[in-house]
C-alpha positions in Angstrom: -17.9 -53.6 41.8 -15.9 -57.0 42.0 -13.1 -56.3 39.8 -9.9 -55.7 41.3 -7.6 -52.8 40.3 -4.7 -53.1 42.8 -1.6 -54.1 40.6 -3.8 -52.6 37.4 -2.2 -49.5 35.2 -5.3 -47.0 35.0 -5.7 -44.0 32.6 -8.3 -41.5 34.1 -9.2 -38.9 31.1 -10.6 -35.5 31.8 -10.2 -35.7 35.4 -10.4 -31.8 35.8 -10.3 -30.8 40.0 -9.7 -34.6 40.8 -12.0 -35.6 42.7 -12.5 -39.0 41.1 -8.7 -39.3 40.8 -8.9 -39.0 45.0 -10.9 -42.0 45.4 -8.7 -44.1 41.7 -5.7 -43.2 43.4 -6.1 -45.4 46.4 -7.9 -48.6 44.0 -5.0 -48.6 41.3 -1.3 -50.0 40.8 -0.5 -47.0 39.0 -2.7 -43.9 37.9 -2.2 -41.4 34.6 -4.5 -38.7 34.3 -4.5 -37.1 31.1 -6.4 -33.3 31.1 -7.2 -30.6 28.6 -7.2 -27.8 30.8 -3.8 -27.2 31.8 -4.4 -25.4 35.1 -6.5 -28.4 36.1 -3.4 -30.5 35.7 -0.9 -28.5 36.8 -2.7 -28.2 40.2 -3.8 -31.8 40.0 -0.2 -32.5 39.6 0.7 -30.7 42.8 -2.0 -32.5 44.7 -0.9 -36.1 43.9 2.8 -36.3 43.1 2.6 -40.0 42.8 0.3 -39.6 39.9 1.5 -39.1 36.1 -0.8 -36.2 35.3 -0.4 -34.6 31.7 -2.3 -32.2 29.9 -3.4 -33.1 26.4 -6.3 -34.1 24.3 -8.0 -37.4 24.9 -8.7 -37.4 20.8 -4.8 -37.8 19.9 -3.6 -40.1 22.8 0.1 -39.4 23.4 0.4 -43.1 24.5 1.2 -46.3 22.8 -1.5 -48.6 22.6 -1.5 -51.5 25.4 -0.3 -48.6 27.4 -2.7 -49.5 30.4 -5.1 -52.0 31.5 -8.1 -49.8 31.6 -9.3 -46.5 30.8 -11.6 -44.6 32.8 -13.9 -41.0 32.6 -15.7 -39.8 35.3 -18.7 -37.0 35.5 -16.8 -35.2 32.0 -18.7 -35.8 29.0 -21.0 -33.0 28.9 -17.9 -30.8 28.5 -17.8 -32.4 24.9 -19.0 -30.1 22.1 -20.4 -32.7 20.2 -21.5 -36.2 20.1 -18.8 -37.4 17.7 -16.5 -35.5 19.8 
């Protein structure tokens, strides 16, 4: 609350369905969702055509550092199989 994200580049990992990317979307300069299910982001991708969806791993980045001014994760962690995971 209070912090502004309108000219901000966001990475959302493990946004699965989307339904946090719905509301990001519309708070962000620019969005990047990166997924590890694939059919997540392929249909993700369809939904928001504006957004840079990719599937991958959020352990092995495929981005530079500096890439974005924040990174976010929504509602995913308990799909982690561990806690150093």
């Amino acid at each position: 609350d209070g912090i502004s994200l309108e000219r901000a580049s966001v990475l959302e990992l493990g946004p699965g369905p989307g339904l946090t990317t719905d509301w990001l979307v519309q708070q962000v300069g620019s969005l990047t969702c990166l997924d590890y299910d694939a059919a997540d982001a392929t249909a993700l991708a369809r939904r928001h055509p504006g957004v840079d969806v990719r599937h991958g791993d959020a352990t092995a980045l495929p981005f530079a550092s500096g890439s974005f001014d924040a990174v976010v994760c929504f509602t995913m962690l308990h799909h982690l199989p561990t806690a150093a995971a």
